[in-house]
Biotite code that builds the C-alpha atoms (Angstrom):
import biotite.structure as struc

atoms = struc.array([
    struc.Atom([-37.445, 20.847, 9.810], chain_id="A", res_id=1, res_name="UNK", atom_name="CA", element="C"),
    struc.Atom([-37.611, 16.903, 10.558], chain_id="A", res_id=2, res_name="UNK", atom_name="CA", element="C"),
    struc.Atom([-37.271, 16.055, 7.090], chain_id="A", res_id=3, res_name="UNK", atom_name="CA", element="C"),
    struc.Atom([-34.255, 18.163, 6.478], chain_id="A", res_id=4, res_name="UNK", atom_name="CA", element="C"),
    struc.Atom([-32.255, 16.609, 9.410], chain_id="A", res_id=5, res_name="UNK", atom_name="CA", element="C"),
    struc.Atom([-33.319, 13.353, 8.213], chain_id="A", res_id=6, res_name="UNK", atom_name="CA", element="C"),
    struc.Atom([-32.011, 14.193, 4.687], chain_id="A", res_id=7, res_name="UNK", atom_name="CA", element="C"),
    struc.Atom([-28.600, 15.616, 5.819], chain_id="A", res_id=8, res_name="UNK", atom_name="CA", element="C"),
    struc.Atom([-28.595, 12.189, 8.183], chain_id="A", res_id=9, res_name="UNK", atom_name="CA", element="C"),
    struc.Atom([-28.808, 10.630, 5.499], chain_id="A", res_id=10, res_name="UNK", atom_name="CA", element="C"),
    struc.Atom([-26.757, 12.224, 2.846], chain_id="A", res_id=11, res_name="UNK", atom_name="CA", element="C"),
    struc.Atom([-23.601, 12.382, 5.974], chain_id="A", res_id=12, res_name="UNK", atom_name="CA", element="C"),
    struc.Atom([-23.705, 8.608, 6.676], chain_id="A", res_id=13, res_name="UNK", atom_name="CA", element="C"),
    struc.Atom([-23.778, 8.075, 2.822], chain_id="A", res_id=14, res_name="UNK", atom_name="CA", element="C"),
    struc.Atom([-20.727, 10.379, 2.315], chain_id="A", res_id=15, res_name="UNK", atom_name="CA", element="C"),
    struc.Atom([-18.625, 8.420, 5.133], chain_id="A", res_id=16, res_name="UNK", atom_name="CA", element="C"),
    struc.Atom([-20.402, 4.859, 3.739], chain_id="A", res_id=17, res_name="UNK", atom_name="CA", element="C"),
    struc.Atom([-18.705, 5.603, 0.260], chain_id="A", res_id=18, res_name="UNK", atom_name="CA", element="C"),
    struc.Atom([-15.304, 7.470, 1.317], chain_id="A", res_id=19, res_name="UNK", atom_name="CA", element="C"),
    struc.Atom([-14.408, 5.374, 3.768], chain_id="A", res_id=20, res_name="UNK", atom_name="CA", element="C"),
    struc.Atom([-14.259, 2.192, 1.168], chain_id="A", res_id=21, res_name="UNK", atom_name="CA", element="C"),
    struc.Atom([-12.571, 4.510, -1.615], chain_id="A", res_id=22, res_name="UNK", atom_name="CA", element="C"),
    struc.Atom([-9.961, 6.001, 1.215], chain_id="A", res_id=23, res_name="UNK", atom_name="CA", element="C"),
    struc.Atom([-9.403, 2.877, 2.443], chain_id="A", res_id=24, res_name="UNK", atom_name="CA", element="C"),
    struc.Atom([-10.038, -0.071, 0.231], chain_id="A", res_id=25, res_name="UNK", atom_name="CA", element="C"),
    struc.Atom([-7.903, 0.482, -2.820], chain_id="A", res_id=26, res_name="UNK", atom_name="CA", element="C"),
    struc.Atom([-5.014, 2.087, -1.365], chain_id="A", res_id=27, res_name="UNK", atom_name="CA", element="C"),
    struc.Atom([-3.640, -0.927, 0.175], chain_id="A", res_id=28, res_name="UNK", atom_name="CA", element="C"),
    struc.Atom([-3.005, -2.817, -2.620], chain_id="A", res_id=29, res_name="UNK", atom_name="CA", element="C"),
    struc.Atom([-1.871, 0.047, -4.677], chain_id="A", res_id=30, res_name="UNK", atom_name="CA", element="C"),
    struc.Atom([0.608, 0.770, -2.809], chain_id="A", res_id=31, res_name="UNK", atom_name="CA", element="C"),
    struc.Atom([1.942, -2.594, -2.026], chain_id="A", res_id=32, res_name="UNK", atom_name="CA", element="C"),
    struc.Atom([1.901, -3.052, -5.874], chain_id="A", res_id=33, res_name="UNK", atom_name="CA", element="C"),
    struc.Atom([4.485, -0.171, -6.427], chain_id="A", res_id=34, res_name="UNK", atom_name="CA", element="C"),
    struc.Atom([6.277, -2.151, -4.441], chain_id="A", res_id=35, res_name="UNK", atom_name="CA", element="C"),
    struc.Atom([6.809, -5.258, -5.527], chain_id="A", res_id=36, res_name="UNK", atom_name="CA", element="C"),
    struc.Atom([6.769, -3.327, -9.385], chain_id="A", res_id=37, res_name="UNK", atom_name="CA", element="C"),
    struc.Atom([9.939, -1.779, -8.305], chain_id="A", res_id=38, res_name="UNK", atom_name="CA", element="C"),
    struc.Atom([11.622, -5.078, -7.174], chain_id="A", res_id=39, res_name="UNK", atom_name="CA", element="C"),
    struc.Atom([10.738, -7.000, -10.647], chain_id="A", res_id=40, res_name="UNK", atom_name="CA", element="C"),
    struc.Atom([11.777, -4.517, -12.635], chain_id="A", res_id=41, res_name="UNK", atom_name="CA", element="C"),
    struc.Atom([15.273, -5.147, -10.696], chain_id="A", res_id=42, res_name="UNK", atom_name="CA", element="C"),
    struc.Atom([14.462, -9.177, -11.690], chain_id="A", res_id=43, res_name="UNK", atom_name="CA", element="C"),
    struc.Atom([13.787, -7.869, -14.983], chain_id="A", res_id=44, res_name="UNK", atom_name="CA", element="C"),
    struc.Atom([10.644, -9.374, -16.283], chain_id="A", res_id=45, res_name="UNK", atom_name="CA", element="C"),
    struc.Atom([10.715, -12.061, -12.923], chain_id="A", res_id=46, res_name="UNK", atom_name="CA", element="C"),
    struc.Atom([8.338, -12.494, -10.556], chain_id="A", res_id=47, res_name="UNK", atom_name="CA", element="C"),
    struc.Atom([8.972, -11.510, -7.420], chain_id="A", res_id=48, res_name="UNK", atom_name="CA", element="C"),
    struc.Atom([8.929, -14.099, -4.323], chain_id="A", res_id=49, res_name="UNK", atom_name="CA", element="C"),
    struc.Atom([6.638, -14.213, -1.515], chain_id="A", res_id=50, res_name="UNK", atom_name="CA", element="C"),
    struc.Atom([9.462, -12.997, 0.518], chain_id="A", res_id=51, res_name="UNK", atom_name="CA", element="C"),
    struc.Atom([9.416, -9.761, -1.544], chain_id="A", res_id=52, res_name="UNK", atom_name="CA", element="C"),
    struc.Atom([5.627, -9.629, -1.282], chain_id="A", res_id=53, res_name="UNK", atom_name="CA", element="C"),
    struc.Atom([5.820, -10.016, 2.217], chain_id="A", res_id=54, res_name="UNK", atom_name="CA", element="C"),
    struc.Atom([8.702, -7.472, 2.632], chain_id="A", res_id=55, res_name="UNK", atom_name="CA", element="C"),
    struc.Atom([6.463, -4.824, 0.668], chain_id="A", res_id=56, res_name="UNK", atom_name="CA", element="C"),
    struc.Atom([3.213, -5.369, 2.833], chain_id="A", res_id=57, res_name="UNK", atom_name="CA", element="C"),
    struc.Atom([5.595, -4.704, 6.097], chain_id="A", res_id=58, res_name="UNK", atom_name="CA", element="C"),
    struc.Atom([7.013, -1.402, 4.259], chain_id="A", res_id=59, res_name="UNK", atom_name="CA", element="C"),
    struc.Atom([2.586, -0.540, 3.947], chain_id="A", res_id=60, res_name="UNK", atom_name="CA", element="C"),
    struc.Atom([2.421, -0.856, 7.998], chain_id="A", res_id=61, res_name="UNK", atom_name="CA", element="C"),
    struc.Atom([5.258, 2.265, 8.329], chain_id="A", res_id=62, res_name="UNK", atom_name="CA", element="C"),
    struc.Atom([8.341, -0.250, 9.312], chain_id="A", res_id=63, res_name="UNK", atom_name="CA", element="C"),
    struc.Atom([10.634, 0.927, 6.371], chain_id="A", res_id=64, res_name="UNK", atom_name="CA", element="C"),
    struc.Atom([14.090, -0.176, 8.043], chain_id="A", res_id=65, res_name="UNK", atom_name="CA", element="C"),
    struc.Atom([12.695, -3.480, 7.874], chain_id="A", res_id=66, res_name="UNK", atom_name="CA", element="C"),
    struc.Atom([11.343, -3.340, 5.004], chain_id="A", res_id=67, res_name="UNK", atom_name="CA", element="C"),
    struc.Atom([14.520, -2.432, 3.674], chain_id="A", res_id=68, res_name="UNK", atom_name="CA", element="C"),
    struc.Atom([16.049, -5.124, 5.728], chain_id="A", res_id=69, res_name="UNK", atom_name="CA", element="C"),
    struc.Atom([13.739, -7.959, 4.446], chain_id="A", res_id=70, res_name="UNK", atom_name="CA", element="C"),
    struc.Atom([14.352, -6.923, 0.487], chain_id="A", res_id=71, res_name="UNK", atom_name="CA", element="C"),
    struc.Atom([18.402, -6.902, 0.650], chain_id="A", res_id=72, res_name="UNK", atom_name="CA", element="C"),
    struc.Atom([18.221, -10.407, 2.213], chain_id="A", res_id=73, res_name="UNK", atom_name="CA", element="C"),
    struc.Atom([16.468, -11.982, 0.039], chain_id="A", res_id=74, res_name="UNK", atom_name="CA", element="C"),
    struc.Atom([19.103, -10.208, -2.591], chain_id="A", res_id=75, res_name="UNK", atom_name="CA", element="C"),
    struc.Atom([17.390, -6.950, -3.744], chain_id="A", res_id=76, res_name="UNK", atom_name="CA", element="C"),
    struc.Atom([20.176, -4.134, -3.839], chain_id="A", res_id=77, res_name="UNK", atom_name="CA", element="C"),
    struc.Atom([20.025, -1.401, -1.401], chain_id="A", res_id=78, res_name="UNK", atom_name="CA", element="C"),
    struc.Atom([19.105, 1.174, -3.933], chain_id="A", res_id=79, res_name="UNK", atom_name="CA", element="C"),
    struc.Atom([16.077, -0.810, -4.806], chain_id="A", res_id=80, res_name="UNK", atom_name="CA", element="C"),
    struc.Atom([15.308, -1.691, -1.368], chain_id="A", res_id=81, res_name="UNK", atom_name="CA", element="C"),
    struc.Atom([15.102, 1.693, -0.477], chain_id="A", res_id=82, res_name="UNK", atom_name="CA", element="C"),
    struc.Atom([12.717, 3.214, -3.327], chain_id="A", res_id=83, res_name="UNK", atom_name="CA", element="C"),
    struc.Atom([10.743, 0.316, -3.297], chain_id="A", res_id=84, res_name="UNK", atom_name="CA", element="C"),
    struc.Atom([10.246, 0.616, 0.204], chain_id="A", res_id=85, res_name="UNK", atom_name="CA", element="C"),
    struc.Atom([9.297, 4.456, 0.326], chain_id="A", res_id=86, res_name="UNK", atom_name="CA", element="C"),
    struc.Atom([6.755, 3.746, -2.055], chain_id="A", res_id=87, res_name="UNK", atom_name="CA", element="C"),
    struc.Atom([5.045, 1.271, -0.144], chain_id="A", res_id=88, res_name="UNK", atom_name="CA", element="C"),
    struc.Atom([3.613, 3.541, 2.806], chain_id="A", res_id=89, res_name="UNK", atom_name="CA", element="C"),
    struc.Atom([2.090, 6.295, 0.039], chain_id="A", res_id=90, res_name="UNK", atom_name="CA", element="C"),
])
């Protein structure tokens, strides 16, 4: 019976070890990507500004109003804005 609780022990804290870094590791800069994707494609084929970048990483912390905000004035359309911002938080 010890060895079996030390096996599940081990096999739980292994479980949480590697889906904690694939929940949250990746998904960060995914999402922040789709972004800033959505804005260039606007610039068509330009990079987009740190302003952008920094827009999109605000939109990833839930705050899509500003998000939204931050885009427009550094001259992204609304439309834009918006989509690029709802992708952000996913």
């Amino acid at each position: 019976m010890h060895m079996s609780t030390r096996i599940a022990g081990v096999l739980t804290g292994l479980a949480l070890a590697l889906g904690g870094a694939a929940f949250a590791a990746p998904a960060a800069h995914a999402d922040v990507t789709a972004c800033i994707n959505q804005v260039e494609r606007e610039l068509q084929g330009g990079e987009a500004p740190d302003s952008v970048r920094m827009a999109c990483y605000v939109g990833l912390t839930g705050d899509h109003e500003q998000c939204v905000s931050d885009l427009t004035a550094g001259g992204v359309t609304n439309g834009t804005a918006v989509s690029a911002c709802r992708v952000a938080p996913e």
